[in-house]
N, C-alpha and C positions, 0 to 999 in steps of 0.2 A: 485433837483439840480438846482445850479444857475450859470453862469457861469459870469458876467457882475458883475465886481467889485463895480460900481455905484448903483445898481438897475434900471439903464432906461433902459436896452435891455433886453430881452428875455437870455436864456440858449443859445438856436441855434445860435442865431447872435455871441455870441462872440465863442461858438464852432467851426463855418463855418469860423470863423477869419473876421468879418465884421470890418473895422476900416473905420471913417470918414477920415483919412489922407492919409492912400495909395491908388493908383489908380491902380497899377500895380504891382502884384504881382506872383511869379511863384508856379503853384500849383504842390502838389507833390501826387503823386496817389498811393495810399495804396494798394499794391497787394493782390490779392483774390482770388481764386475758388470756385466755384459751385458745386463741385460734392464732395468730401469726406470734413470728419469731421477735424473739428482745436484742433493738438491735440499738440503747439511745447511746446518742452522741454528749459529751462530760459538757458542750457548749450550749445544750440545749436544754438546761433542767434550770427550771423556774428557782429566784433566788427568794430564798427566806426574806419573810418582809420585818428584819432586824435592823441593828443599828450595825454599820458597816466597822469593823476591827481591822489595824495592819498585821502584816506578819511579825515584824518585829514584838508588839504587846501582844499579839495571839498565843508566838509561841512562847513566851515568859509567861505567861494567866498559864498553858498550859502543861509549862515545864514544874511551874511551881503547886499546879494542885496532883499532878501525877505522880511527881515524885517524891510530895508529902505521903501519899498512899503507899507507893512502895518501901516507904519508911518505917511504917508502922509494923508490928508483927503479925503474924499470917491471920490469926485468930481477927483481925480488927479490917483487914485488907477488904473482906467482902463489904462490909456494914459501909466505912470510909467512900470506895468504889461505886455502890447506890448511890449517896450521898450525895458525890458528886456529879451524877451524871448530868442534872440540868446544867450546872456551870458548865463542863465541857462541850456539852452539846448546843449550847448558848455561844462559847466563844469560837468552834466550827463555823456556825453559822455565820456569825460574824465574819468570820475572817470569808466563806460565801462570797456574801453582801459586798466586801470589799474587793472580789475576782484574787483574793490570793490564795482560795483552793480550786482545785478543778475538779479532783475526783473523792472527795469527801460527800457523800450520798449521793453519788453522780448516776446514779439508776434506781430512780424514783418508783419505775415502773415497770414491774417482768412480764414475759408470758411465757408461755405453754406450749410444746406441741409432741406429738411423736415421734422419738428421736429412734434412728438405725445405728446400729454398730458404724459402719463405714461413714456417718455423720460426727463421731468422734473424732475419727482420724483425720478429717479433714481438720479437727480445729486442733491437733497436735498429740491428740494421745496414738502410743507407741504401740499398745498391745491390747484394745478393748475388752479384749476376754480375760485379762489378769483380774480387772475389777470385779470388786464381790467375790472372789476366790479363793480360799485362804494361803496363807502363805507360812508355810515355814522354815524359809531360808534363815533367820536368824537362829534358829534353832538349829540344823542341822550344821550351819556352819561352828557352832558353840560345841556341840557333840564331837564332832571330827577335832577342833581344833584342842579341845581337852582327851580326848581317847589318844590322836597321835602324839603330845607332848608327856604324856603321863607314860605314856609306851616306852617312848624315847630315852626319859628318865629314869626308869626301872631299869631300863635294858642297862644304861652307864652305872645308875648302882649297883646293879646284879655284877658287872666286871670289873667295875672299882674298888669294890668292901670286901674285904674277908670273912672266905668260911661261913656261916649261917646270918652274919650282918649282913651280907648282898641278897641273899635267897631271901631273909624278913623282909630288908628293906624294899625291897623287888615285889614284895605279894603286896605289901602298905600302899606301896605306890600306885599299881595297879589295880590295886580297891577303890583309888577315886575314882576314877572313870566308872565302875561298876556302880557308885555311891550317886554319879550324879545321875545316869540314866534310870534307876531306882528313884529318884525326886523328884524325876521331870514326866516320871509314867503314872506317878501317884499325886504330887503337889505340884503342877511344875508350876503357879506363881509363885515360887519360892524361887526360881531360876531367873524369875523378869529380869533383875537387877545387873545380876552375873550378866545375864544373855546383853544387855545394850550396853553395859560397859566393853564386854567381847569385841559385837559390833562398832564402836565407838573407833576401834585402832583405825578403821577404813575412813579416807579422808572422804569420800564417795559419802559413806551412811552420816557424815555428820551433816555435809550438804547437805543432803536426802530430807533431815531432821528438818536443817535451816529452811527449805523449801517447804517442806509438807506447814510449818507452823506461820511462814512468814503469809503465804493463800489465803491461811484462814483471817491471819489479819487483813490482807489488803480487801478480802472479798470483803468482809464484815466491814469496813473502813467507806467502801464501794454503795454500800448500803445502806452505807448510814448510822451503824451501831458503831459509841465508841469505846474504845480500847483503853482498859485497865492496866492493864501488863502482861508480860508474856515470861516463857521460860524456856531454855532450850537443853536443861539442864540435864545428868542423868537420872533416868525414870520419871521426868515431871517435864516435860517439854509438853507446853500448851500454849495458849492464847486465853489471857481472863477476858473477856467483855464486862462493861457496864452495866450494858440494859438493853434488848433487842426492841423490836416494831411493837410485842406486845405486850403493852404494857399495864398489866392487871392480875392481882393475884390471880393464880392457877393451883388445881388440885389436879390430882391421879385422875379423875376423871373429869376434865375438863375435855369439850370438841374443838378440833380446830379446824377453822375453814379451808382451802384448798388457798386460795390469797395469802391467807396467812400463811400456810406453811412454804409456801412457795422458796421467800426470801431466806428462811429458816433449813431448807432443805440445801441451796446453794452456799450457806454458812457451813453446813457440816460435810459436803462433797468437797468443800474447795480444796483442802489437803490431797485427798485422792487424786482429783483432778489433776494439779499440781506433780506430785510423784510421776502417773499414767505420763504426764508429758515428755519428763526427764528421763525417764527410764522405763525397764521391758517389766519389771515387775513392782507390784503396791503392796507394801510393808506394813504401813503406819495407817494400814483401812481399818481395822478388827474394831476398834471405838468410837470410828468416825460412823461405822454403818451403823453401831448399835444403837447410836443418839439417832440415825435420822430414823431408825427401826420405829424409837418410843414416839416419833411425831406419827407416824405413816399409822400408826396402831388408833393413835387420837382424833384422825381426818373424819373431815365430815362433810359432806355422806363420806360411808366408810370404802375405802380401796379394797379391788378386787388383789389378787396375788400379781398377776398380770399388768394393773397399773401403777402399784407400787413397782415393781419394775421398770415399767416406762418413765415414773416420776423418777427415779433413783436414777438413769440413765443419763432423765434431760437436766437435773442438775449437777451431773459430773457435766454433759457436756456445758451447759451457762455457764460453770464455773469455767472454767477451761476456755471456753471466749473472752470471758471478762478476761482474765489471765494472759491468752497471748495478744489482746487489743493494748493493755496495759501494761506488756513483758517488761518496758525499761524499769519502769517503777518498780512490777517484781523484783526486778533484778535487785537493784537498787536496796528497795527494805529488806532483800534476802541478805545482802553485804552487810546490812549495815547492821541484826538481828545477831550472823555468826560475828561482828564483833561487840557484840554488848553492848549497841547503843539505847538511851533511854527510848522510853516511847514518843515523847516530843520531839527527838531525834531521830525515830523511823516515821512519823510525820514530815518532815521536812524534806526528809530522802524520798518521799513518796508525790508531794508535793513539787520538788525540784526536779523530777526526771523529765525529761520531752515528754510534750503531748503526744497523742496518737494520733499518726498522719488520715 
């Protein structure tokens, strides 16, 4: 998950709402408890006391300021993106106020508790111990898949060329393979690229993508932050958000309350969560964990090693509730994400799937 429309910030900064222009902002604190589990119902959450909007003019307001944004070039997208976010978070409401969304900030309010391994699995993850793990199966498959093809190909040069053009040709060949594990031992983000296009042939890993990026939108959606744009592209598959719960210049050292991070920590598990469900191993975790790393570092009072743990744990699993309570929807903006639809159009997909019985 990315949330910096540009690519020069991090996820957290523009999650935490960091903007260069405001100095002065009022933050709004995400209610929370400690002690029982977050279980609300999308019928039960108090409506903004707005002026009621249909779907029809909700989603034209929102078609039309979203995808003025993605019009512009990268450099303007984040500035634009701020910008907007009272408008869209106004015409949400709105459209609220009118019952023509259900799960736009449909959990107003999380809690907390200590979560077990075998409390995962009950809500759908496949293999709890993958998470937090590293993983380097794209890696390894990228290595094999270049050592055996370069092999192969020497081998038919070396028997097809004549005389000392088969035996050159045959060492050249076989120097890639050498050249790329040599890159990957000393630089290997210079291989990122190479590695997820590799990945990319597997009809499996493009899903994988569409799933890990579409969570983070729906959970963020679930929450109440809205959605700037997304990418699924190669090496830039993210989610931009607008503007999260807090909403007040932040520095390096700012503390964040345990409330606050709450909603923030189940934003940057939701991808994990999502993967862990689908399959036996989580690929697309290495940046999800590093963003919720730089919240967990900022808590306040500060976490022990132990309950960053357990906080990390119980928002894979929140995520992963919200997710299979809300599976058609997933579904649904996962489809409609791997084919390129705008963001007002994974609104609507998100919006039109069945309620949760």
């Amino acid at each position: 998950m990315r949330v910096n429309a540009e690519g020069t910030s991090s996820n957290l900064d523009a999650i935490l709402g960091i903007t260069a222009e405001k100095e002065e902002e009022e933050e709004v604190v995400v209610e929370a408890k400690t002690e029982e589990v977050a279980t609300p119902d999308v019928e039960s959450n108090a409506v903004p006391d707005v002026a009621p909007i249909s779907a029809t003019e909700g989603y034209a307001k929102l078609a039309a300021e979203l995808d003025a944004i993605s019009q512009l070039p990268p450099s303007e997208r984040g500035e634009a993106a701020e910008n907007a976010t009272g408008t869209v978070r106004a015409v949400l409401n709105g459209m609220k106020a009118a019952g023509e969304t259900n799960r736009w900030d449909c959990y107003p309010e999380l809690t907390r508790k200590n979560v077990f391994p075998n409390e995962l699995n009950q809500v759908g993850v496949k293999n709890s111990d993958q998470i937090g793990a590293p993983n380097n199966t794209n890696d390894f498959n990228f290595i094999v898949g270049v050592t055996m093809s370069t092999s192969l190909l020497a081998l038919i040069v070396g028997v097809t060329l004549p005389g000392d053009w088969g035996a050159f040709g045959s060492y050249l060949i076989g120097g890639i393979s050498l050249a790329v594990l040599a890159v990957g031992s000393t630089a290997p983000g210079l291989l990122v690229v190479a590695i997820d296009r590799f990945a990319r042939i597997s009809p499996e890993y493009r899903n994988r993508i569409a799933r890990h990026e579409a969570a983070h939108f729906l959970v963020g959606y679930m929450l109440g932050t809205p959605v700037a744009g997304y990418s699924l592209g190669l090496g830039t598959a993210h989610v931009d958000f607008q503007q999260a719960k807090l909403e007040r210049k932040v520095d390096g050292n700012i503390s964040i309350s345990e409330q606050t991070m709450l909603p923030l920590a189940c934003m940057s598990m939701a991808g994990v969560a999502a993967e862990a469900m689908a399959f036996e191993d989580v690929r697309g975790q290495e940046g999800d964990l590093r963003d919720l790393q730089r919240l967990l570092n900022r808590a306040d009072p500060k976490l022990s090693a132990q309950a960053q743990q357990q906080l990390t744990r119980w928002a894979v699993w929140q995520s992963a509730g919200m997710l299979k309570r809300h599976e058609k929807a997933f579904d649904a903006l996962t489809r409609a994400m791997e084919e390129g639809a705008t963001v007002a159009e994974c609104l609507r997909a998100i919006e039109a799937a069945p309620k949760p019985e």
